[in-house]
C-alpha positions as CSV (number, residue, x, y, z in Angstrom):
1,X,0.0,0.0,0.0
2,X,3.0,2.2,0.5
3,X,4.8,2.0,-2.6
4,X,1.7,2.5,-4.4
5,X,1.0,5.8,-2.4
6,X,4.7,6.5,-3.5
7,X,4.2,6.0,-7.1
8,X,1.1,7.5,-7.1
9,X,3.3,10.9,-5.6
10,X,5.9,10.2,-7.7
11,X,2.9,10.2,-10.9
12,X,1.7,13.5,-10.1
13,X,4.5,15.5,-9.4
14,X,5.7,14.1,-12.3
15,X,2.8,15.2,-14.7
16,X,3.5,18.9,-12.7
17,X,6.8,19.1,-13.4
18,X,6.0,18.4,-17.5
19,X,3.0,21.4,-17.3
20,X,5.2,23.1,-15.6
21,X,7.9,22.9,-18.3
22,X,5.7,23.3,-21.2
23,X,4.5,26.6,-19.6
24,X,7.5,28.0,-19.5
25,X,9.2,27.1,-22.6
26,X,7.1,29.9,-24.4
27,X,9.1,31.9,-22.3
28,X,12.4,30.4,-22.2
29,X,12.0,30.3,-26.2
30,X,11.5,33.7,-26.3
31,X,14.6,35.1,-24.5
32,X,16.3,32.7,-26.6
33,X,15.3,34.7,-29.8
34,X,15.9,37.7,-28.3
35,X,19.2,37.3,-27.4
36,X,20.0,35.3,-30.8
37,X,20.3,37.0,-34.4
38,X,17.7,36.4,-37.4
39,X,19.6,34.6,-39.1
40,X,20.5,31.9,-36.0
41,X,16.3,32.0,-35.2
42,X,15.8,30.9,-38.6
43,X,18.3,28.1,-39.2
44,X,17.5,24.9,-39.1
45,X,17.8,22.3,-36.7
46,X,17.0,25.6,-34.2
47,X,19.5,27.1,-31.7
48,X,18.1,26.6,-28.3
49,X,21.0,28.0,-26.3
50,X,21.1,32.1,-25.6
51,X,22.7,34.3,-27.4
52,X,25.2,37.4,-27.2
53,X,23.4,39.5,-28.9
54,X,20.1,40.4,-26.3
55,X,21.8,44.3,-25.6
56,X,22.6,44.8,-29.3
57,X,18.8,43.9,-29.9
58,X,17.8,46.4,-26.8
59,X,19.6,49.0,-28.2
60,X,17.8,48.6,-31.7
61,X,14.7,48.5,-30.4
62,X,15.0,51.6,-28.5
63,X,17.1,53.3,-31.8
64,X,13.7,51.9,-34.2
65,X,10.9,53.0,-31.8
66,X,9.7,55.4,-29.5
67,X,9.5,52.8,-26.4
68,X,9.3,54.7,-23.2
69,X,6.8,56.5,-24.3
70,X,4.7,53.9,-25.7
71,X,5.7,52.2,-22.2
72,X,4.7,55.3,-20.1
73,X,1.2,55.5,-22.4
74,X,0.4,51.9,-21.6
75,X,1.2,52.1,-18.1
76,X,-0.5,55.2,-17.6
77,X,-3.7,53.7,-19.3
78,X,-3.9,50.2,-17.6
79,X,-3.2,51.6,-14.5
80,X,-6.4,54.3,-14.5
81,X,-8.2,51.8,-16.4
82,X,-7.2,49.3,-13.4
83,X,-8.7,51.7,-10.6
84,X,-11.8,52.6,-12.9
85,X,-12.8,49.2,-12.9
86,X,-12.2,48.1,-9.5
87,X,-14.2,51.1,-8.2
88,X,-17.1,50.7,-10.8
89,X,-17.3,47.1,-10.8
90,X,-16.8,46.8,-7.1
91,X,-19.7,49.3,-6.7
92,X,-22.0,47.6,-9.1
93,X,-20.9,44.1,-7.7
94,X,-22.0,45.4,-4.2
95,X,-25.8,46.8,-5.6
96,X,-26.4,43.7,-7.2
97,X,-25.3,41.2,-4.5
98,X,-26.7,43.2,-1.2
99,X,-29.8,45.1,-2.5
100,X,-33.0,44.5,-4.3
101,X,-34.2,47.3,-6.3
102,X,-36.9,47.3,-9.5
103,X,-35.1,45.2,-12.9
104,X,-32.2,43.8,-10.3
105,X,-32.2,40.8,-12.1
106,X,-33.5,42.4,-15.7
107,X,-30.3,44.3,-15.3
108,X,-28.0,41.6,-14.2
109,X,-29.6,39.2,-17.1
110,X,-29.0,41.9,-20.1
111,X,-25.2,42.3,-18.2
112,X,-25.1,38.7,-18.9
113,X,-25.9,38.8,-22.6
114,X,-23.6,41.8,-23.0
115,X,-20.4,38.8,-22.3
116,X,-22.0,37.0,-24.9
117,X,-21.1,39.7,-27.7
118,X,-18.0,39.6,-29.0
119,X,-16.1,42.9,-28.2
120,X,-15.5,43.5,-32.3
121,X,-18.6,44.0,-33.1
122,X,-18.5,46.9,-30.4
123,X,-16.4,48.7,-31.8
124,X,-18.0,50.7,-34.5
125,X,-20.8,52.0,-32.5
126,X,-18.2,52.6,-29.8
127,X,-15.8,55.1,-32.6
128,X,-18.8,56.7,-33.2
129,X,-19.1,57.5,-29.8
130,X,-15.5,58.6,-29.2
131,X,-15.3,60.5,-32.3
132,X,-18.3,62.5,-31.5
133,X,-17.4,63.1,-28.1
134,X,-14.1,64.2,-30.3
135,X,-11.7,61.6,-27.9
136,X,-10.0,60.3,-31.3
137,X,-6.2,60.3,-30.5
138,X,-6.9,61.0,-27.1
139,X,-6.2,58.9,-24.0
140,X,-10.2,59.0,-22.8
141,X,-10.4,56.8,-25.9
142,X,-8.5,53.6,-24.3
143,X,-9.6,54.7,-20.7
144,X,-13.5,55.4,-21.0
145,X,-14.5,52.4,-22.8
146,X,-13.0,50.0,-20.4
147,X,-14.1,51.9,-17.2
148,X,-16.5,48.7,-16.5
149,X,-16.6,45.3,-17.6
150,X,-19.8,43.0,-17.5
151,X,-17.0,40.2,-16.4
152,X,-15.9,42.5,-13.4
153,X,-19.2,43.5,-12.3
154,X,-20.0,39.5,-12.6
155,X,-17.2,38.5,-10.3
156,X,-17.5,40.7,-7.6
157,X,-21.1,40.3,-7.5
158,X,-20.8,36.5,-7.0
159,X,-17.9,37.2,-4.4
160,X,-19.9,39.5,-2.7
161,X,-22.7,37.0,-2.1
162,X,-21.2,35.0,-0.2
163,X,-17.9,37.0,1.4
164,X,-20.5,40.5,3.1
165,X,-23.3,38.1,5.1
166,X,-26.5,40.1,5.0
167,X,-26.2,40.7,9.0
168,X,-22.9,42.7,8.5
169,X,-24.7,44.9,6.2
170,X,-27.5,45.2,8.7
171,X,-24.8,45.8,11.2
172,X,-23.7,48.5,9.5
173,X,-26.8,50.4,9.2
174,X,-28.1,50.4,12.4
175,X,-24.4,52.1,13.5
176,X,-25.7,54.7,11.0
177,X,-23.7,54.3,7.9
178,X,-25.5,55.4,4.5
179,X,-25.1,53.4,1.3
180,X,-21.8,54.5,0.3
181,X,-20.6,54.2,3.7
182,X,-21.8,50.6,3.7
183,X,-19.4,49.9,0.0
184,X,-16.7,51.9,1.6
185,X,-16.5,50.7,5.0
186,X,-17.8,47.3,4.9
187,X,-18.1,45.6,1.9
188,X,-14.4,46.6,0.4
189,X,-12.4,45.5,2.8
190,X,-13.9,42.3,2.5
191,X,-13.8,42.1,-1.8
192,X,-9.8,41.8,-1.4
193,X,-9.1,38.8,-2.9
194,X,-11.3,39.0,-5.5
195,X,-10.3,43.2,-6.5
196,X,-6.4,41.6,-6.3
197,X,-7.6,39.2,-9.0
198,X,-9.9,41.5,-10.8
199,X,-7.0,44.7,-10.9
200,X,-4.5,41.8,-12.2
201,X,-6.8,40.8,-14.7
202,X,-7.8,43.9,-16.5
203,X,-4.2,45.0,-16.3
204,X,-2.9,42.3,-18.2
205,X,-5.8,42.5,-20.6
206,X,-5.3,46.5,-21.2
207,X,-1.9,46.3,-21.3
208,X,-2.2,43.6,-23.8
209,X,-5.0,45.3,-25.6
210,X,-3.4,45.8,-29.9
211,X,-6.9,46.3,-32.0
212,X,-9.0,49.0,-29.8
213,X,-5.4,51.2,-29.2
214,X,-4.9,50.5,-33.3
215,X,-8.3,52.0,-34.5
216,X,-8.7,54.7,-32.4
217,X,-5.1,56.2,-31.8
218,X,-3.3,58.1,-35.4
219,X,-0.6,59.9,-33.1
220,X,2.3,58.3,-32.8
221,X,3.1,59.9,-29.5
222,X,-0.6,58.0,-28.3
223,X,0.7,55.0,-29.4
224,X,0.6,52.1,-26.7
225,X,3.6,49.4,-26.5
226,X,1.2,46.8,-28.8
227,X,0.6,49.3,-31.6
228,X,4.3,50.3,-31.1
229,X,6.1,47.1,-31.4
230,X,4.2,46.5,-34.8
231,X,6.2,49.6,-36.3
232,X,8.9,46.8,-35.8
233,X,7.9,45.0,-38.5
234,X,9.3,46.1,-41.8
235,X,7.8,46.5,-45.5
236,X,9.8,44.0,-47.0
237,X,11.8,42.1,-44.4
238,X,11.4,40.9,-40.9
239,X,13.7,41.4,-38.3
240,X,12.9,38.5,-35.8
241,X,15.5,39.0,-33.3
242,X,14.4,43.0,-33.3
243,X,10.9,42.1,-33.0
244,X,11.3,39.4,-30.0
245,X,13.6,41.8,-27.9
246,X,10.7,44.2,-27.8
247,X,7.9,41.7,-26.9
248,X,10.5,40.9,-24.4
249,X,10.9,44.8,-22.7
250,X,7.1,44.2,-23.3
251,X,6.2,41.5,-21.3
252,X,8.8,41.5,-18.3
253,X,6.3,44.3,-16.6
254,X,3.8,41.8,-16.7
255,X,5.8,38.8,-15.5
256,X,7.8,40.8,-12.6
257,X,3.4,41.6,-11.5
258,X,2.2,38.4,-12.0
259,X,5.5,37.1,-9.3
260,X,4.9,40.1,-7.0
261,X,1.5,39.3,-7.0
262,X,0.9,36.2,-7.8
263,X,-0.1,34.8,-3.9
264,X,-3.1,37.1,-3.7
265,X,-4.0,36.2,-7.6
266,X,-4.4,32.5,-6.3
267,X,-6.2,33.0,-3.5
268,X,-8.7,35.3,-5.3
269,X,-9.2,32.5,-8.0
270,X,-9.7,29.6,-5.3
271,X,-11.9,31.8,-3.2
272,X,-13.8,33.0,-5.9
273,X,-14.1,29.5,-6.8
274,X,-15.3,28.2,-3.7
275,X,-18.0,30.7,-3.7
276,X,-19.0,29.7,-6.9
């Protein structure tokens, strides 16, 4: 019975260890192409050592492109987009979870459809709203669209179901707290986990964001790091080593957040999926 427990161990970890390997090999692969030339990235059987050439390919990238300030646009816009949502969401989350009001669940059924759309065919009807506001080439045009997500308003709405009991909020109002009050003080401390997860995720997602930025942005000093690093790509040749050492500048951000954060990520997903 023992050695079978001990295989069994030995199994899983085992079957870890290979997901955990193919996760990061995307990675790994990437660093190697950044640090190779073209022409080593392209030969065949492929080198999959690094190379010496990672600053030379730094330095290009920074010579070819504008990058800090397509790094301080995007950073700038995921991180207001980032606090937008957690405060709208966490707001609409709370209503829907904790009150009952006329079309509650009207409302929260037609929010429910909206995640059925997919987000292109938005985005006409959304550029007619930007340009007639006159936001074209403005940063309100990658900010204000994003502001709230049905997905975020979803999430903390199920997490708030379960994680503010009903007598809290009962609690709260006979110590005299109004409605805001009652978000403010007692509900958001509580939404933690799930605002940790929620702030990560939209981050990632606006920072990653290439086709929204692309039709609404002309300026090339508006331009965010996606629609940047495209400029990389030449009219009749590729560079692939250029192009991988600025998806690399690109995505470290997100990895060096994901590792800083990445305790409270997990526990907002198992939480939230406990509730669930």
């Amino acid at each position: 019975m023992g050695s079978e427990k001990w295989y069994s161990k030995l199994f899983t970890h085992g079957l870890l260890l290979i997901g955990v390997l193919i996760s990061i090999f995307p990675f790994y692969w990437l660093v190697v192409m950044a640090s190779n030339t073209t022409s080593d990235i392209l030969r065949f059987p492929p080198k999959l050592i690094f190379g010496g050439e990672l600053w030379n390919n730094v330095q290009n990238v920074l010579s070819t492109i504008n990058f800090y300030q397509a790094f301080f646009n995007t950073l700038f816009v995921s991180t207001v987009t980032v606090l937008g949502v957690l405060f709208f969401c966490s707001l609409a989350g709370f209503t829907f979870a904790k009150f009952n009001f006329p079309g509650k669940n009207f409302l929260f059924v037609a929010l429910l459809l909206t995640m059925m759309i997919p987000a292109q065919m938005s985005f006409v009807p959304s550029f007619l709203l930007i340009a007639a506001f006159g936001w074209v080439d403005t940063y309100q045009a990658l900010i204000v669209p994003s502001l709230a997500s049905a997905f975020g308003i979803f999430w903390i709405r199920q997490f708030c179901q379960e994680s503010v009991p009903d007598e809290l909020i009962e609690a709260g109002r006979l110590d005299g707290c109004n409605t805001f009050r009652l978000y403010w003080n007692v509900a958001l401390p509580t939404l933690k986990p799930a605002l940790t997860f929620l702030g990560i995720f939209t981050f990632i997602t606006i920072w990653n964001d290439y086709l929204w930025p692309l039709v609404t942005i002309n300026n090339p000093n508006r331009y965010t790091l996606q629609v940047m690093l495209a400029q990389l790509n030449g009219v009749y040749d590729t560079d692939y080593a250029l192009i991988m050492a600025g998806t690399l500048m690109a995505t470290l951000p997100l990895i060096i957040l994901f590792i800083i954060f990445s305790k409270q990520f997990m526990a907002g997903v198992a939480e939230g999926a406990v509730k669930e």
